[in-house]
N, C-alpha and C positions, 0 to 999 in steps of 0.2 A: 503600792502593790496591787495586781490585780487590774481593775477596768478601772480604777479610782487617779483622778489625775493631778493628784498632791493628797500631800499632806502636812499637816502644820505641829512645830516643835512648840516647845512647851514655850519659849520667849513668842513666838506669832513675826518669828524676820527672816524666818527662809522659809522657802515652800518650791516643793517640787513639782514639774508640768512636764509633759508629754507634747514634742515638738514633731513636724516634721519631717526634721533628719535624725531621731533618734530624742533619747531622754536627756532633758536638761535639769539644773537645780538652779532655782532663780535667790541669791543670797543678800542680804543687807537692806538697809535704808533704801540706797540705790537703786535697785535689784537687777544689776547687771547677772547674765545667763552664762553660764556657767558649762560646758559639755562633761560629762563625767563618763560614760561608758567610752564614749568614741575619744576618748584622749587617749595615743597610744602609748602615753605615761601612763595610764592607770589602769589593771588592770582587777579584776575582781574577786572574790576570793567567796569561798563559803557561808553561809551564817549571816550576808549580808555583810561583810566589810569588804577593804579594798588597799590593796597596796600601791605606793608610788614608784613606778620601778628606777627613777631620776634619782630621788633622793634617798629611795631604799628604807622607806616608812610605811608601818600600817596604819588605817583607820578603821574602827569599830563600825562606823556608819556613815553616812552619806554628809548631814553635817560636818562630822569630823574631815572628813575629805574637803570639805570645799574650802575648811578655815585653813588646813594647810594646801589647799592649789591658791590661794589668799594669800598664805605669808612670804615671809623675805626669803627665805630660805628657797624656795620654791621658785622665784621667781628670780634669782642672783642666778640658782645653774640653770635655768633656761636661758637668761643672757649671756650668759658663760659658754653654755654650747651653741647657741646660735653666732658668738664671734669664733669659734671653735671650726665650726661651721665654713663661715664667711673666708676664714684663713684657707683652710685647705682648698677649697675652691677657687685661691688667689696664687697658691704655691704650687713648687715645680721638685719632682723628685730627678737630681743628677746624680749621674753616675759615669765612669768610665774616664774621669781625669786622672792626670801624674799625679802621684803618691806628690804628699807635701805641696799641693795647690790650695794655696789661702783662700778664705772666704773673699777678702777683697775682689780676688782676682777673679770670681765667679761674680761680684756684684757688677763688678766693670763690665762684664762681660755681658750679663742680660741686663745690662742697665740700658745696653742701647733699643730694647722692646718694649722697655717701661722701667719707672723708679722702681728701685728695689727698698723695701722696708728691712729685710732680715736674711741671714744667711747663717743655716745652721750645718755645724759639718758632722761628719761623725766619728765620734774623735778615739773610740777602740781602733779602727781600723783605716778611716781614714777614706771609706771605700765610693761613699755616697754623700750629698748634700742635701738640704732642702732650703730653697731658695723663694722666699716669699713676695710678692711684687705688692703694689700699693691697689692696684684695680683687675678686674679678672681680665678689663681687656687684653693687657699685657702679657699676661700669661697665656690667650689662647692666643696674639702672633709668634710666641714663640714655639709654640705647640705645630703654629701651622707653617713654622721653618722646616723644610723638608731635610737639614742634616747642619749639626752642631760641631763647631772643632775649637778646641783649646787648648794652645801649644803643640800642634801637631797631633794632638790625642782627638780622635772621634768621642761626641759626648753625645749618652743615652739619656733624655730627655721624656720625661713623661709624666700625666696628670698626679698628684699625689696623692696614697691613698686614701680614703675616707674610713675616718673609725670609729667604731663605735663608743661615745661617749661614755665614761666611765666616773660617778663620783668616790671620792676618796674621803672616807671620815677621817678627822682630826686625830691626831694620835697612832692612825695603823691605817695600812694601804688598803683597796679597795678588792677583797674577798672574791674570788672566783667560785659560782656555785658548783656543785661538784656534776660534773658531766656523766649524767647517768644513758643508759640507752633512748630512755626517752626524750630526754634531753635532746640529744643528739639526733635523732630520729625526727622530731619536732624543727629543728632548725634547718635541717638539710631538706625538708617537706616543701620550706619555702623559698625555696632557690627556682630560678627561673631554669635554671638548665644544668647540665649535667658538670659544666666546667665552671659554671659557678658553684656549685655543690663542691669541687674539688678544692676553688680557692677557700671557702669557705671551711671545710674541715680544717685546714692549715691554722687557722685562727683561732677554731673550738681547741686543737689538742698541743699546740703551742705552750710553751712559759708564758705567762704573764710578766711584764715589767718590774713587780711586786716580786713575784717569783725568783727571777735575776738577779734582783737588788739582795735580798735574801742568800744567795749563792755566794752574791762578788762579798757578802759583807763577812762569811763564813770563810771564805779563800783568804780574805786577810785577817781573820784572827789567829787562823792556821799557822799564813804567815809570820807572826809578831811572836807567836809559841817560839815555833821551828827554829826561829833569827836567834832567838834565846840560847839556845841547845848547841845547835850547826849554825855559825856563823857564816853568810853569805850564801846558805842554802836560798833556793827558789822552790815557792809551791805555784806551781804550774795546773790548769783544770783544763781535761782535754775529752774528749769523749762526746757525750748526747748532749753534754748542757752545752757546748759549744760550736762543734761543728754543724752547725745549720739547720739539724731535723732532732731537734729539743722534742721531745712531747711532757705532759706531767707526769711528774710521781719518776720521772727518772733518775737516775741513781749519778750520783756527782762525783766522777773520776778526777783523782790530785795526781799528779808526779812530786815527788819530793826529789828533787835536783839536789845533787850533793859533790858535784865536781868541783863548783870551787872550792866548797868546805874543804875537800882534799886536797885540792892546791893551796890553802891558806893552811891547812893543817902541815901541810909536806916544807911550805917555807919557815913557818914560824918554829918546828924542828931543826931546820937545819941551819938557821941565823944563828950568828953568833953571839951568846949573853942572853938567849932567848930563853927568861922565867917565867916568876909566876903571875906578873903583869900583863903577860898576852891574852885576847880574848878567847884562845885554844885552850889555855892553862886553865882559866876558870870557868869553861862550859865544863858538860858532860864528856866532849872528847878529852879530857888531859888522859884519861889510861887508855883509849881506845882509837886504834888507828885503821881508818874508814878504808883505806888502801888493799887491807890485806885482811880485812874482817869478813865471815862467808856473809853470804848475805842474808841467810834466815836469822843469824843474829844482831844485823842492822834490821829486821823486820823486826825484832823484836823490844830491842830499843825504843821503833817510833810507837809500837804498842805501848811501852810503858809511859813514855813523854804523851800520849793520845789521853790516856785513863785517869791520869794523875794532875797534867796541868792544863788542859782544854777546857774550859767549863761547857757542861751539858752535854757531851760525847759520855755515849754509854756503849755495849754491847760490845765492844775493841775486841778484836782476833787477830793473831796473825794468821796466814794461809800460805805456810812457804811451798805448799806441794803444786799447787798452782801452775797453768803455763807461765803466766807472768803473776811471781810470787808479790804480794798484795797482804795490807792491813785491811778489815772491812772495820766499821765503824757507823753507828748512829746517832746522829742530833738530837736531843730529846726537844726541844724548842719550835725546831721547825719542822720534825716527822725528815729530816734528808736520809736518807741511806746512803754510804757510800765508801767510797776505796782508797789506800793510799801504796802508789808501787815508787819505789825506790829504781829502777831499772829498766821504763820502757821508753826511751825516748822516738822509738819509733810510731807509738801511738801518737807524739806530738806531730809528724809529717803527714802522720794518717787524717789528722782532725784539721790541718790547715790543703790535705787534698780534696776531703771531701767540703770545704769550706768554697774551694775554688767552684768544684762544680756547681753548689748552691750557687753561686753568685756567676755563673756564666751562662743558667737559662733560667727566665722564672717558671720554667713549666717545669724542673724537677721537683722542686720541694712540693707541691700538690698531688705527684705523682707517687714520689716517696712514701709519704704521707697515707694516701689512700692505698697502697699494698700493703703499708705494715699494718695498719688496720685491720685489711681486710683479711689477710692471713692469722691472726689475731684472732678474727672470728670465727673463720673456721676451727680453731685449733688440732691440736695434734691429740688424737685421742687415748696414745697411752702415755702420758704426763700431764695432758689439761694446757698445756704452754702454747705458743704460736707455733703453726708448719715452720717455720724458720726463725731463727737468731735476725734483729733488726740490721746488722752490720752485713751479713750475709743476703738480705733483702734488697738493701741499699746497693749493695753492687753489684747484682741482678738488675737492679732498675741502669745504672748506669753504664753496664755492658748492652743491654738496649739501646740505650740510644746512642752509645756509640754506632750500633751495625743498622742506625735508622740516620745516625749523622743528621740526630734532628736539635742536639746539641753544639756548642764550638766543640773545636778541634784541640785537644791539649798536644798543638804543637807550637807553642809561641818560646823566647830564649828560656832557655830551662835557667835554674839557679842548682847547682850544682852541689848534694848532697851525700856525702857516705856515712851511713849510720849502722852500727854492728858489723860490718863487712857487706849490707847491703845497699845497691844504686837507687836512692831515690830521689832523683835529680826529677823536678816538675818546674813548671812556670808557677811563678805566686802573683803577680798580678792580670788581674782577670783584665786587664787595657791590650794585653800584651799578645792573647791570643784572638786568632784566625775570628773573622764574624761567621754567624751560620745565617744564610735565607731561606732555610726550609723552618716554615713554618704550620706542618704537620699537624693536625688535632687528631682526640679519641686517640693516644695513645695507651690509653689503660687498655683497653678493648684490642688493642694490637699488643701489648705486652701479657696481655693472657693467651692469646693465639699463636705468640712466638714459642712460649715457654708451656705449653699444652702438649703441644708436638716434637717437644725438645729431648734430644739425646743427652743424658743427662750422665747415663755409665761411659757414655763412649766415647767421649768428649770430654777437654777439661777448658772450661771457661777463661782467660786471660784478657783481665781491662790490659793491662800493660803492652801486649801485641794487640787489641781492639778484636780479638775473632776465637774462636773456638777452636781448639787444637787436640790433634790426632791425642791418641792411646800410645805408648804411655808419653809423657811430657818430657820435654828434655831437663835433663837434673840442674840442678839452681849452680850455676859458675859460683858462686860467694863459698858456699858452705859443702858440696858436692853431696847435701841430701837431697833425696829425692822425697816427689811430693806424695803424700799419704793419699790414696784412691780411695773412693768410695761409690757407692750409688749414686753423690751428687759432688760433682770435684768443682769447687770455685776458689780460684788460685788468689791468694792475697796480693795485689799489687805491687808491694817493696818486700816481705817477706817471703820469698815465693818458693817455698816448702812448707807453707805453710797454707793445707787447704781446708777455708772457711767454715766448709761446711762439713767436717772430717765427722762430725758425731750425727749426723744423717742416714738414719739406717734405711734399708729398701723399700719397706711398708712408708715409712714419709715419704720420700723422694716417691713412689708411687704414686700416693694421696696427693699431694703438692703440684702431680702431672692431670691427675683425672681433675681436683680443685679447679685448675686454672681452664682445663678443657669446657669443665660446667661454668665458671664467668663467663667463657669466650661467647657461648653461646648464649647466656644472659643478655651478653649488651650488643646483642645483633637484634634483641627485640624491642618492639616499641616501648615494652616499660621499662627499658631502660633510659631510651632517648627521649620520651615525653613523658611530661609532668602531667600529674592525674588529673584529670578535675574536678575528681571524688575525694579525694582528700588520702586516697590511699599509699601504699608505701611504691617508691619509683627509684630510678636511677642509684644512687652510690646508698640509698635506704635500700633498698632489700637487697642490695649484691652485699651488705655490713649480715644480714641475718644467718643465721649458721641452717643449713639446710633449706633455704627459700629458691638457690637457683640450681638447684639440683636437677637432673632431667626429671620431666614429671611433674615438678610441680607446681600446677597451676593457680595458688594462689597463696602467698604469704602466711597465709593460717596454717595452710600444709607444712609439715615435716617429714622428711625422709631421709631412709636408713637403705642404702644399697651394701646388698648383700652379694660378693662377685664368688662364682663359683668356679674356682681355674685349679682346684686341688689335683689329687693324684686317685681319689677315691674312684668307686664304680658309679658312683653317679655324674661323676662329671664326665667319665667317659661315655656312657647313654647320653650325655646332655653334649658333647661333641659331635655326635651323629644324627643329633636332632637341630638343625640351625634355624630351625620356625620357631627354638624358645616354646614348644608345646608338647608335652607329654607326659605321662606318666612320673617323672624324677619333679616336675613343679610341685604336683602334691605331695610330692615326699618331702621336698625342701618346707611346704607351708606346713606338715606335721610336727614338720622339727622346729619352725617357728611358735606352731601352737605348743608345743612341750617346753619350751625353754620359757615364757611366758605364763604358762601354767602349774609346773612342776618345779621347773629349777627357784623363778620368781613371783610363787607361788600370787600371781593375780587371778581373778575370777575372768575365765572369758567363755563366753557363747557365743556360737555362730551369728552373724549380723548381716544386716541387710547393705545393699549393694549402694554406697554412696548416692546421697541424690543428685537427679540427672541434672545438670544444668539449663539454664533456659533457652529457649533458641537461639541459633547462631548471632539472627538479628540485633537478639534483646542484647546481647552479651558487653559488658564493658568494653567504653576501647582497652584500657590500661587492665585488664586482667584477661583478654581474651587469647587462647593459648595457640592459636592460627596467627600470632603478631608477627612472631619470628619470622626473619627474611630468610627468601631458602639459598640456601647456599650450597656447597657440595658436600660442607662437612653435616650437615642435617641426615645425611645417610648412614652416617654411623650410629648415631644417636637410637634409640630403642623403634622398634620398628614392630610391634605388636598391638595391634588395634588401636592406631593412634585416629584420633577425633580429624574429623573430615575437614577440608579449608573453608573458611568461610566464601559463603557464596556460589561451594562447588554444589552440580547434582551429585543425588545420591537414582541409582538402580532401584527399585522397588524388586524385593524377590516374589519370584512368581511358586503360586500352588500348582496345587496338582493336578488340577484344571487348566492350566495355562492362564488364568486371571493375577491379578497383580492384589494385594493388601489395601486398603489405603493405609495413606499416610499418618491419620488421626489414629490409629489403632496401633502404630509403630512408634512408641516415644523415643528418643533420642537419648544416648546415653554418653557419655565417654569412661565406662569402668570395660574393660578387657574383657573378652570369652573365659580365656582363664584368667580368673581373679578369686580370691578367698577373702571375707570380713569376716571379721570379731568387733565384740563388744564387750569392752574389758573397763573393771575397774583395778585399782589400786587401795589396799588396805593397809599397810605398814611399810615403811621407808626404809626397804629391801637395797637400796643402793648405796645408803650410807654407813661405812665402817667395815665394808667386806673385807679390806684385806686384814685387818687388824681379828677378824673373827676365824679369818681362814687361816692367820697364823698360828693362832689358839690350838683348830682343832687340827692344824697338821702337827703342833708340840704334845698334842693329849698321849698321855700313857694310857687311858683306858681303852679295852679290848674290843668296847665298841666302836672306836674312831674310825674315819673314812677312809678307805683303802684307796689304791692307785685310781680310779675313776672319778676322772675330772668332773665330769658334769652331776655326780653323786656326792660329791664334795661342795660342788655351789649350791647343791639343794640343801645339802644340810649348812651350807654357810645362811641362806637366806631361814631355815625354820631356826636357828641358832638368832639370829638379829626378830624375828618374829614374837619369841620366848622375849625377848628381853624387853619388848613392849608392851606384853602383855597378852596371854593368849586368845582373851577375850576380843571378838572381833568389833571392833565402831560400828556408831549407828550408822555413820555414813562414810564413806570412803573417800580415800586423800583427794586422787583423780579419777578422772575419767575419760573414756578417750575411745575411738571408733580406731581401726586397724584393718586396712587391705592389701592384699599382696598379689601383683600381677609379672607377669616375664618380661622381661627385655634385655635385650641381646643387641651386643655394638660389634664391628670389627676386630677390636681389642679381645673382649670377653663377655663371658655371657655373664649375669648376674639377674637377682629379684631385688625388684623395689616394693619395698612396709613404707606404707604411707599410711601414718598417725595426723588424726583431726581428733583435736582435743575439745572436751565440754567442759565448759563453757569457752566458747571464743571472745575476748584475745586471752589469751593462755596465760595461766599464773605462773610466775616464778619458780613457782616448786614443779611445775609440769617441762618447763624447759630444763632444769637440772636431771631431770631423769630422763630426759631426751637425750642429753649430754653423755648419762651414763652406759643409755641405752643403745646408741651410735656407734659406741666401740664394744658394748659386750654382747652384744648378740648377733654381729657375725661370725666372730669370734668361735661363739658356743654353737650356733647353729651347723659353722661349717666342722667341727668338731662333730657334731651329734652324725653326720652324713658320713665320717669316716674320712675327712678329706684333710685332717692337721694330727700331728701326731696330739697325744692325750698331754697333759701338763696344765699346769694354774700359773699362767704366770701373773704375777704382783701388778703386772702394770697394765693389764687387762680392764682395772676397772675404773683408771686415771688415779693412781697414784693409791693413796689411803680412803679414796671415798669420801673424805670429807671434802674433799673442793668441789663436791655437787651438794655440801650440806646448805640451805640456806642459814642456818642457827649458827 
């Protein structure tokens, strides 16, 4: 410790020295040297100890650490991963042979580049191999064979990928830590670039192996129940754990197949001498005939077979009101949640379509991946949920790149399907279709620009024609419904009256359009496409942050809250006739922000001073400098009120009244707006959590004092109602705290004010970002209320549900 360059343990046989390339401990008799900090195994911990992150052990101290980088244990998986290592660097990922191509016939085949040691196929599906050679030179002439063919089939040939080593304790599989923001945020910090950061997330929010294993082992206990009951039944699992864009914590959809049960139930009736010997007679079906029974009472049969003989299945419901009526059901063992429907075999065509697209570009699934995420992040702020259903996401990303044709083509021999009366004849193997040569990058950045700009009422989306189709759509031939319109129509591929996105109300599908408009313009700046050098938040980090690429603002710590003002009030009409975004209706709007932060949410706030200036242009980050952005045409829409000068432009010096000019030392530099308003607010009591549960109360109160029809005299007394219940006594010191400026901006679209909250202390607690959260949907809400521009009303979903999903507790 200190300037001290060892120290000696109580035995006098290790001793620590200061080398240097860093700190070493010198151990044993021996006294071979040892690196402990710079081992990128070991990583350090508080209090002076250290964990192994290889073998997933802590040591108390530095001693302790070295006797286990010393032991067997320690040194079995580091040769474990360095032949780990050594393999994949020798091995070759194929893909794109005839279904039922033995490994043989793959080893003969790259045997003539080099000996082959191994050949592993994959035996779900059959789709891919990995083919290992004896030396790496082997592997890179086949690499540097310009084109593979085997039996006629073209084969995709490429390095295998490298992963990250995993140990697995004895007894149970090897524990994924749980992927918190930081987490996350941390890992994607050290990516070299933007599309590595994409491949990457695919990996953090993926199933683990363990995971899988866990799922397939639960599908056949399912199974061996079900076989009991319904003989010949199949449980089928179709959904997120299987079609290709898995993430954790997903919910594991079953189909319980019961066609043959019906056909073995339908023969073994009508055989003749057929008793009480047959396997029908002594399940559950001997009184119950599956043919002709509704189906909410076959849901609820598999409810009672779930509750009764499953072990560890708790929570069992049936759900027959359902579009596709469904059991729900929970694991208690493994934490699964998940569903059992008797009746969709159309979800099985759906999970082996989007199976195919997985496996026909590997730029989907990182693409996938990174929308549902980031839609995620933003959330929908009157439920707390994603702007979109991930299924609905998913086929947004792959009507994309159909009209970018930066995918294959799904026109290769179809296999010929009818399911319910509908056509869903597709190709199932991915050999069969068209190749693509567009190899496109920075698609994300071009799927937020598509869908920014995107007619969304007027238009109804169709993968199945590949293009976007007129108003109204023509009625489905199968069933002669027509498709349910909404603010956002995305037509189901085989069900096709059935649109995805039917529960999309106007305020999403709005949000959803302006969201994608603020990425588009996110990743046209440098911080999106270069990595910091500072260590700060970049590329697919801060477009993950809820409010960080909002217009305006220039630096990760900021948050904002746009407030658009397109009502019917008299202020929005003076603010129609004013297009400079300056006049008199700004400070009426910043009144009604200070009242609703004041009054309604009863915080302390006082006038504040004017954000500090930032430093000159010169001094300024690259990666936070807010002149990064390329200009492009869409930059003219974007807020156009006293935006900060480009780097390296001249500035005018204004002249007096003498005709002399200022100097420049006496004119600081600012970027806050002519009109702008600050506050300086705290927070005293946890005004955000449980309003609606309080507003219920006192819109049931009988007494004569209760809150009349005025909205915004109801959430004050909701917020001194949740204040009483803390305590009326005010804390010594207050929860948050946080600075608040509010300046104009005005787009093409609409005019609106951006609240831009800089919270104290920086980086932000927890509890400052849930009120952020609360505060994003309820105070334009109230504000544009308070101006006269919505009619008066509380509705419940104003404040994300019940308020407790911004509770941290």
């Amino acid at each position: 410790g200190g300037s001290q360059a060892g120290r000696t343990t109580s035995g006098g046989s290790s001793r620590g020295e200061t080398g240097a390339g860093g700190r070493w401990w010198r151990c044993g008799e021996g006294g071979h040297r040892v690196p402990v900090p710079t081992d990128p195994d070991v990583e350090a911990l508080p209090r002076g100890g250290f964990r192994c992150r290889l073998c997933q052990v802590s040591a108390a101290n530095r001693p302790s650490l070295v006797e286990h980088l010393r032991g067997k244990k320690h040194r079995r998986l580091r040769s474990l991963r360095a032949e780990r290592r050594a393999q994949e660097q020798r091995s070759l990922f194929v893909s794109g042979f005839a279904r039922g191509t033995s490994g043989t016939e793959l080893a003969e085949y790259f045997g003539a580049f080099g000996e082959v040691a191994a050949v592993v196929m994959d035996k779900e599906k059959g789709a891919y191999a990995i083919v290992e050679l004896r030396d790496a030179a082997g592997r890179e002439r086949a690499l540097a064979e310009p084109q593979h063919g085997l039996s006629g089939h073209r084969l995709r040939v490429r390095p295998r990928e490298e992963k990250v080593f995993a140990y697995g304790r004895p007894g149970r599989g090897p524990r994924r830590e749980p992927l918190g923001p930081g987490r996350l945020e941390q890992a994607l910090c050290q990516a070299s670039d933007v599309d590595s950061q994409m491949s990457q997330l695919v990996g953090l929010l993926e199933l683990s192996e363990d995971e899988r294993r866990v799922r397939h082992l639960l599908v056949t206990l399912f199974q061996e129940v079900f076989t009991e009951f319904f003989p010949g039944c199949a449980v089928v699992p179709f959904g997120s754990s299987v079609n290709g864009f898995d993430t954790r914590g997903c919910d594991l959809d079953l189909l319980l197949d019961l066609e043959l049960t019906k056909s073995l139930q339908a023969s073994t009736r009508d055989a003749p001498g057929a008793g009480s010997g047959s396997g029908a007679e002594d399940s559950i079906l001997s009184d119950i005939d599956l043919a002709v029974t509704p189906a909410p009472e076959v849901l609820e049969l598999v409810a009672t077979v779930l509750r009764r003989c499953v072990p560890g299945v708790r929570r069992v419901r049936a759900v027959p009101t359902a579009r596709r009526p469904v059991v729900k059901f929970c694991h208690k063992q493994s934490g699964l949640v998940g569903d059992i429907s008797v009746d969709n075999r159309l979800a099985l065509l759906n999970t082996r379509f989007l199976q195919l697209c997985a496996e026909a570009d590997e730029r989907v699934r990182p693409l996938v991946y990174a929308v549902r995420l980031w839609a995620k992040q933003q959330g929908n702020p009157s439920g707390g949920g994603p702007l979109l259903n991930n299924y609905a996401l998913t086929l947004l990303v792959l009507f994309f790149l159909q009209t970018r044709s930066t995918g294959r083509s799904i026109s290769g021999d179809e296999d010929r399907a009818v399911v319910a009366g509908w056509d869903c004849s597709f190709p199932r193997d991915v050999a069969s279709l068209e190749p693509s040569t567009n190899t496109e990058s920075s698609l994300l950045a071009k799927f937020f620009h598509v869908f920014g700009d995107f007619d969304f009422t007027g238009q109804v989306i169709s993968l199945r024609e590949g293009q976007a189709l007129p108003l109204p759509p023509p009625t489905a031939p199968e069933t002669g419904d027509a498709l349910k319109l909404g603010p956002l129509n995305l037509q189901d591929p085989f069900e096709l009256n059935h649109n995805v996105a039917a529960n999309v109300n106007e305020k999403t599908a709005s949000r959803f359009g302006r969201c994608c408009r603020d990425a588009a313009k996110y990743c046209r700046s440098l911080q999106y496409r270069r990595k910091s050098s500072k260590g700060r938040a970049w590329g697919l980090t801060r477009l993950f942050q809820p409010g960080a690429v909002e217009p305006g603002a220039a630096s990760a710590g900021a948050f904002l809250i746009s407030i658009p003002l397109d009502g019917a009030g008299s202020s929005s009409q003076q603010l129609c006739q004013e297009p400079g975004g300056r006049g008199p209706w700004f400070w009426e709007v910043c009144d009604a922000i200070a009242f609703i932060l004041r009054d309604v949410l009863k915080c302390s706030c006082t006038a504040g001073k004017p954000p500090r200036a930032p430093r000159e242009e010169s001094e300024l980050p690259v990666d936070s400098a807010p002149s990064e952005e390329l200009p492009t045409e869409s930059d003219t829409e974007e807020p156009s009120v006293a935006e900060p000068s480009s780097v390296g432009s001249k500035r005018h010096l204004p002249e007096v009244t003498n005709g002399t000019t200022l100097p420049a030392k006496k004119r600081p530099r600012t970027n806050v707006p002519d009109e702008a308003a600050n506050w300086s607010c705290a927070i005293w009591h946890r005004v955000w959590t449980g309003r609606r549960r309080v507003r219920r109360q006192l819109q049931q109160g009988d007494s004569p004092e209760g809150p009349d029809g005025d909205s915004l005299e109801l959430e004050q007394k909701v917020s001194e109602a949740i204040v009483q219940q803390e305590g009326t006594e005010q804390p010594l010191q207050p929860l948050l705290r946080f600075e608040a400026s509010a300046r104009a901006a005005s787009t093409r679209r609409e005019m609106r004010v951006l609240l831009r909250l800089v919270p104290s202390p920086v980086p932000p607690s927890p509890l400052f970002r849930d009120f952020f959260h609360f505060l994003r949907s309820f105070l334009p809400a109230t504000v544009r209320r308070r101006l006269g521009q919505e009619p008066t009303g509380c509705p419940d979903a104003q404040d994300g549900g019940d308020g407790e999903v911004f509770s941290t507790s």
